[in-house]
VODREN-701388 format. One record per residue (C-alpha): residue number from 1; x, y negated, z negated. Coordinates in steps of 0.1 Angstrom, whole numbers, padded with zeros to 4 digits. Example, Ala and Ser with C-alpha at 12.3 -4.5 7.8 and 13.67 -1.06 7.14 Angstrom:
# VODREN-701388
{resi=1; c1=0123; c2=0045; c3=-0078}
{resi=2; c1=0137; c2=0011; c3=-0071}
END
This chain:
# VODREN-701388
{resi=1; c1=-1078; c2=-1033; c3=-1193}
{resi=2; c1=-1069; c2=-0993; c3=-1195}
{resi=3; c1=-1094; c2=-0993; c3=-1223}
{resi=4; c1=-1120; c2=-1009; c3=-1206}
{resi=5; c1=-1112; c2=-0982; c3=-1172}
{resi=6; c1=-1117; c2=-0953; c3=-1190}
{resi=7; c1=-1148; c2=-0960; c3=-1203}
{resi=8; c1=-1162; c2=-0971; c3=-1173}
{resi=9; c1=-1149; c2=-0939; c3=-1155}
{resi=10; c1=-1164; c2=-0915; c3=-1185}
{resi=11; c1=-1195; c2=-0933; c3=-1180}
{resi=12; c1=-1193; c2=-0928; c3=-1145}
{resi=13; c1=-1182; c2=-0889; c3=-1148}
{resi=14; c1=-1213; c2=-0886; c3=-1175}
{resi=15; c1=-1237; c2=-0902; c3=-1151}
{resi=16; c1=-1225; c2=-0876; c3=-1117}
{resi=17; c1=-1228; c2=-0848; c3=-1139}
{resi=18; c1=-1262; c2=-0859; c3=-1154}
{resi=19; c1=-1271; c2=-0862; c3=-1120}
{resi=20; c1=-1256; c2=-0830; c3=-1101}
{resi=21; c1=-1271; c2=-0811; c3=-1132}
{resi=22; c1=-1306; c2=-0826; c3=-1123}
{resi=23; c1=-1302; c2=-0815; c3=-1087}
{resi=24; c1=-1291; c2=-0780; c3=-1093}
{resi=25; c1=-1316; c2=-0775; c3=-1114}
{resi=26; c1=-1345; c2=-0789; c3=-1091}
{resi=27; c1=-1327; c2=-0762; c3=-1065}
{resi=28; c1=-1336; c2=-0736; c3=-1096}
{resi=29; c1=-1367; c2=-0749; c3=-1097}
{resi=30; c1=-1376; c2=-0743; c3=-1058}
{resi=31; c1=-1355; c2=-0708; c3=-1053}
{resi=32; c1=-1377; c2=-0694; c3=-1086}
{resi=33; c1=-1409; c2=-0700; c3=-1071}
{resi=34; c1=-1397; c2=-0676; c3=-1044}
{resi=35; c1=-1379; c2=-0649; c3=-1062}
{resi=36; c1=-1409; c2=-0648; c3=-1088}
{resi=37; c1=-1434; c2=-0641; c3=-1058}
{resi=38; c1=-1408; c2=-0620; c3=-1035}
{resi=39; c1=-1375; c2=-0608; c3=-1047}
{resi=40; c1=-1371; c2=-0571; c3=-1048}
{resi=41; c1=-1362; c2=-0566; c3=-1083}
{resi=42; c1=-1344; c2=-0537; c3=-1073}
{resi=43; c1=-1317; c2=-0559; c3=-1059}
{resi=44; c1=-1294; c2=-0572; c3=-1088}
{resi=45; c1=-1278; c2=-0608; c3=-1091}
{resi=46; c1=-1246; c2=-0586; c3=-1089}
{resi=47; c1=-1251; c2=-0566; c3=-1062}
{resi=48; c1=-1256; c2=-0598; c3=-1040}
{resi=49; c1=-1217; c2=-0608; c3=-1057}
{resi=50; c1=-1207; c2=-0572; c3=-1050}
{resi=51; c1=-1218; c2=-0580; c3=-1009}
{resi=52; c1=-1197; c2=-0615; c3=-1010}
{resi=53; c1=-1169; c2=-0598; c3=-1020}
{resi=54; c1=-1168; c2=-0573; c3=-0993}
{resi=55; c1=-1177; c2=-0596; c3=-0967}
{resi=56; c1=-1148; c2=-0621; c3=-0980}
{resi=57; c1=-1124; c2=-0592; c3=-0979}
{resi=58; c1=-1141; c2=-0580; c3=-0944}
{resi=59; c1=-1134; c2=-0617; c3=-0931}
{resi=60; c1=-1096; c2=-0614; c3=-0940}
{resi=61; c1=-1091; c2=-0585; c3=-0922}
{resi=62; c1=-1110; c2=-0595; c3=-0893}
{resi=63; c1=-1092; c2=-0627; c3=-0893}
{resi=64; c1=-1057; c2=-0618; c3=-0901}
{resi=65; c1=-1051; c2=-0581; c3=-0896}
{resi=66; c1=-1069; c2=-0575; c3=-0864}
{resi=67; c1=-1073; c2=-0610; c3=-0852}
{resi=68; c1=-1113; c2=-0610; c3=-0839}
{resi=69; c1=-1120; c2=-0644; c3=-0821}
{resi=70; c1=-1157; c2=-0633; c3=-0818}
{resi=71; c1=-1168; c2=-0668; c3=-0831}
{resi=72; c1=-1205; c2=-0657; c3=-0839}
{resi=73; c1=-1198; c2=-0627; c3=-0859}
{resi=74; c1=-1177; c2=-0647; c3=-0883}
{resi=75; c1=-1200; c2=-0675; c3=-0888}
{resi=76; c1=-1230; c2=-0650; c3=-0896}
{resi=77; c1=-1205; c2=-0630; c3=-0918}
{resi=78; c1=-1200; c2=-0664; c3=-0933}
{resi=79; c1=-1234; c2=-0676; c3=-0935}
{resi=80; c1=-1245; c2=-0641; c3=-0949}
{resi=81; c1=-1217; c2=-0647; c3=-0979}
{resi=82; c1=-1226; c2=-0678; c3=-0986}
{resi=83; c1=-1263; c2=-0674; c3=-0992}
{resi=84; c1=-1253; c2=-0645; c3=-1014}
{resi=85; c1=-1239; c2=-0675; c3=-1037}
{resi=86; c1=-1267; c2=-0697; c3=-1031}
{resi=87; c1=-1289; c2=-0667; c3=-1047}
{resi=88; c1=-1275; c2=-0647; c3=-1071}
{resi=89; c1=-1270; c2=-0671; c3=-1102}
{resi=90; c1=-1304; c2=-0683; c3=-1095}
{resi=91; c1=-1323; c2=-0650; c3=-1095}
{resi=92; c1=-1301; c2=-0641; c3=-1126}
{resi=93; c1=-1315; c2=-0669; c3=-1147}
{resi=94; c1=-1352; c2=-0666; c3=-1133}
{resi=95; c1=-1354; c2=-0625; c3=-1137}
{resi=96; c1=-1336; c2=-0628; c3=-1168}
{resi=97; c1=-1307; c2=-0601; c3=-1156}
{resi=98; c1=-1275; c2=-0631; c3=-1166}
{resi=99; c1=-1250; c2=-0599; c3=-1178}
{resi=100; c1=-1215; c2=-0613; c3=-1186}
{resi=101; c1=-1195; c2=-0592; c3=-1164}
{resi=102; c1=-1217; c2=-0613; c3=-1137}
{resi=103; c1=-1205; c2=-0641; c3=-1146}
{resi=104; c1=-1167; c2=-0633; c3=-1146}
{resi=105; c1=-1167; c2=-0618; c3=-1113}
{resi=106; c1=-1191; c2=-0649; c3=-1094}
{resi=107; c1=-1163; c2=-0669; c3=-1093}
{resi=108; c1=-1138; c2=-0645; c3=-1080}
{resi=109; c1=-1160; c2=-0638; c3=-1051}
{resi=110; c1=-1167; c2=-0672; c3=-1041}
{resi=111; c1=-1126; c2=-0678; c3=-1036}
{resi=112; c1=-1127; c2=-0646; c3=-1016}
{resi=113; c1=-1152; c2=-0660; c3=-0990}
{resi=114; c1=-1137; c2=-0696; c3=-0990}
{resi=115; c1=-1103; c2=-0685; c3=-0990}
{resi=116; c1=-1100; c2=-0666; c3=-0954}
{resi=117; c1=-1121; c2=-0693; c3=-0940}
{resi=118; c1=-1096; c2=-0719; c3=-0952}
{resi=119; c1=-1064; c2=-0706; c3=-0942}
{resi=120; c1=-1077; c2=-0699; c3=-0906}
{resi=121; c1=-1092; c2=-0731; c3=-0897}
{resi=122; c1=-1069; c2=-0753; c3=-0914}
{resi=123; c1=-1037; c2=-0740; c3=-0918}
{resi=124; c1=-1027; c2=-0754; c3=-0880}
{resi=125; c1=-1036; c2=-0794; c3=-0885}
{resi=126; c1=-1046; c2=-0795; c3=-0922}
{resi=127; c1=-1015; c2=-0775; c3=-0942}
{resi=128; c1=-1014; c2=-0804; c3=-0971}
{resi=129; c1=-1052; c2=-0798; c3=-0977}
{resi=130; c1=-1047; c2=-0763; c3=-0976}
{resi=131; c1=-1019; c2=-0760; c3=-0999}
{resi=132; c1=-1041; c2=-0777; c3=-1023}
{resi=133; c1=-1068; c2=-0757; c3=-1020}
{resi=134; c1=-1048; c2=-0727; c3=-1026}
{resi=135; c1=-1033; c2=-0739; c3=-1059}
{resi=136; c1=-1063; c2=-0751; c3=-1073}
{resi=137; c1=-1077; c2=-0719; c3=-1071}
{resi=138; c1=-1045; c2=-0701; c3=-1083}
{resi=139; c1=-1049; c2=-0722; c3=-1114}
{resi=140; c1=-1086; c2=-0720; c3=-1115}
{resi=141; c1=-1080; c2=-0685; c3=-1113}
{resi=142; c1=-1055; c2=-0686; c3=-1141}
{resi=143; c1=-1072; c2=-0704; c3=-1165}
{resi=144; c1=-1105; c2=-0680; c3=-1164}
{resi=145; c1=-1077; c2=-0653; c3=-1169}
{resi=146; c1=-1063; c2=-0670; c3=-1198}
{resi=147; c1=-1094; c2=-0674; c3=-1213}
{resi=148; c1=-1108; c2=-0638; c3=-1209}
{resi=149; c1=-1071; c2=-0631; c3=-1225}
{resi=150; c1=-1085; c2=-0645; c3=-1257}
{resi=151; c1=-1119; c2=-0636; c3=-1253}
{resi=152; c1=-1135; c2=-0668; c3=-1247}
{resi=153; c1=-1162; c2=-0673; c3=-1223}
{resi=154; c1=-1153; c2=-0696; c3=-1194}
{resi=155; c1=-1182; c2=-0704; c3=-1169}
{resi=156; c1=-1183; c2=-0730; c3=-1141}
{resi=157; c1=-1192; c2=-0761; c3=-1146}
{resi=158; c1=-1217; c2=-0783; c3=-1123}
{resi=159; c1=-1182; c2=-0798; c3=-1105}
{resi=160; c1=-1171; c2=-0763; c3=-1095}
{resi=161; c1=-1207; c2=-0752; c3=-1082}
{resi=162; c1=-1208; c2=-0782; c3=-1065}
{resi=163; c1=-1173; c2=-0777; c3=-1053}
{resi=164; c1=-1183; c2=-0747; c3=-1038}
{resi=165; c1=-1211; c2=-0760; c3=-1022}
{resi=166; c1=-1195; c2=-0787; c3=-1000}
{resi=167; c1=-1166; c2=-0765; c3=-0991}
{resi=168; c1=-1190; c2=-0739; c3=-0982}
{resi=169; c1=-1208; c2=-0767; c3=-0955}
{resi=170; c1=-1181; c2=-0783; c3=-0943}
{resi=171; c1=-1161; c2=-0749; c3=-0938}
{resi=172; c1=-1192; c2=-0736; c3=-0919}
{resi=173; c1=-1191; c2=-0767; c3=-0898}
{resi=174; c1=-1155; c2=-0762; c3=-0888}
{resi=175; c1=-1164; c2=-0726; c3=-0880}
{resi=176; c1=-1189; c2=-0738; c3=-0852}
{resi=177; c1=-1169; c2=-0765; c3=-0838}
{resi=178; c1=-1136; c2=-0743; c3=-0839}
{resi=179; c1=-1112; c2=-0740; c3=-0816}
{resi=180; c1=-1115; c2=-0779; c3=-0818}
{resi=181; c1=-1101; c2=-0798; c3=-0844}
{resi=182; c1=-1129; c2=-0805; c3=-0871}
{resi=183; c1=-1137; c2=-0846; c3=-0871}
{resi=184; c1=-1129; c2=-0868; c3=-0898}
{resi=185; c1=-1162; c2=-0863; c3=-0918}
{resi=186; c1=-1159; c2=-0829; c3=-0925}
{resi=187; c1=-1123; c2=-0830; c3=-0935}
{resi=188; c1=-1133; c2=-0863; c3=-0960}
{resi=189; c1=-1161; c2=-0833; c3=-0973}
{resi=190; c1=-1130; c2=-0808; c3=-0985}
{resi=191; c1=-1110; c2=-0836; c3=-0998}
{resi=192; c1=-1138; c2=-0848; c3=-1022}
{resi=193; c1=-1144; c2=-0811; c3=-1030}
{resi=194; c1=-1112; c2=-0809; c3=-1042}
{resi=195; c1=-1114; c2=-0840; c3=-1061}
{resi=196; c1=-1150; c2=-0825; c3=-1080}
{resi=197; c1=-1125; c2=-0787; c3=-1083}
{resi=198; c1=-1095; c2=-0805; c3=-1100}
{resi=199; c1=-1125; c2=-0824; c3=-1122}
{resi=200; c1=-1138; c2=-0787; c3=-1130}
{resi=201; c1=-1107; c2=-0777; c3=-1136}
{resi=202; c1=-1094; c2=-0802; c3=-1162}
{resi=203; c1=-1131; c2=-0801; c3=-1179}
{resi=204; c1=-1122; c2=-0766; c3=-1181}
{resi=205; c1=-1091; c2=-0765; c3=-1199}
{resi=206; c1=-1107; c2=-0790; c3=-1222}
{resi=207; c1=-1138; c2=-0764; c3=-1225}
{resi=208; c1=-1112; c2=-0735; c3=-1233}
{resi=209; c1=-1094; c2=-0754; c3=-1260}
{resi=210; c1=-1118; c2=-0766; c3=-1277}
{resi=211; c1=-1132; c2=-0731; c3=-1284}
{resi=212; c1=-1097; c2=-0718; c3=-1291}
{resi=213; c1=-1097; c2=-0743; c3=-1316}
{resi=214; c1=-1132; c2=-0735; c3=-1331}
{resi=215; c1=-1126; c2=-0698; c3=-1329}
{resi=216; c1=-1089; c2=-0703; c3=-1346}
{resi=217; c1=-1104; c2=-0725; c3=-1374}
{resi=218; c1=-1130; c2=-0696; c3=-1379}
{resi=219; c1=-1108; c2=-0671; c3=-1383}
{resi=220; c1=-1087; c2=-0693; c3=-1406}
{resi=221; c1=-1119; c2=-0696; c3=-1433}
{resi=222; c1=-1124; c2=-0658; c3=-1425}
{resi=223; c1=-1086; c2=-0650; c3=-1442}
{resi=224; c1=-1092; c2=-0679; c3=-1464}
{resi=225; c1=-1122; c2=-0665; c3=-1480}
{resi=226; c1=-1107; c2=-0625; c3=-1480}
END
């Protein structure tokens, strides 16, 4: 019976990711014709990852250090750092200008947007959710680390982009109905976005081992044939 479970769930899993891959690409597919015809090419994929992280770090300090409660300039600080993500992978793969440093720091800068908006609208009614959202991104965090460590390259997968996606709409939803409590829905939206970020995560791993194994095997035949 356990047998027969897990091969209906790795069927499943194959299938979402078939499909999340299809619709993140048809998303390419529609951003490209744009950027092809408009995008200033003097704006870099990274410099858009070099504005989220500011405006992350700007959102923190407004938030925590001098307490702003000016709803609108946070949600357009938001929504500003959130397109920035929506943009920047994309016009890296259709200009060609995908750099490697790019794709270490992408990540990074989309836990420093999320994060600030997190803690201040959940940490009041929502502190279980939280807490998990904060250690899945400590460990997210730690496994990229790990894996630069070693020198293996460790990208998101389609769960994490997707991840980031429905925590970047439903967090933008509690931001306009804040003070109030955010509904039911939008709660349900983070809690299966952490259910796609612990997927990522564990896919990750898997990712990150297996090339420690291929790259430990290759080094093995390297001293084998010296």
């Amino acid at each position: 019976m356990f047998i027969v479970e897990y091969i209906m769930l790795r069927k499943f899993l194959h299938w979402l990711k078939l499909v999340l891959e299809k619709l993140d690409h048809k998303r390419d597919q529609i951003l490209f014709y744009f950027i092809k015809k408009f995008w200033p090419r003097w704006i870099k994929p990274n410099h858009l990852t070099y504005l989220r992280l500011i405006i992350g770090t700007l959102l923190f300090v407004l938030l925590f250090y001098y307490e702003v409660e000016n709803k609108n300039l946070i949600i357009a600080l938001f929504v500003v750092g959130v397109l920035t993500d929506l943009f920047d992978g994309s016009v890296a793969r259709c200009l060609d200008m995908k750099t490697k440093f790019g794709a270490i720091i992408d990540p990074a800068a989309d836990r420093i947007i999320i994060l600030p908006i997190a803690i201040y609208s959940l940490i009041t009614d929502h502190q279980w959710l939280l807490f998990l959202i904060l250690c899945s991104e400590i460990i997210n965090g730690l496994a990229s680390a790990y894996a630069m460590a070693y020198n293996v390259d460790s990208y998101p997968n389609i769960f994490a982009k997707t991840k980031m996606v429905l925590q970047s709409f439903a967090l933008g939803l509690v931001l306009i109905v804040w003070p109030k409590s955010p509904g039911i829905i939008i709660i349900d939206i983070l809690w299966i976005s952490m259910v796609l970020m612990i997927l990522s995560i564990f896919l990750k791993v898997i990712d990150i081992y297996s090339k420690l194994n291929i790259k430990n095997l290759a080094n093995k035949q390297i001293k084998i044939k010296k």
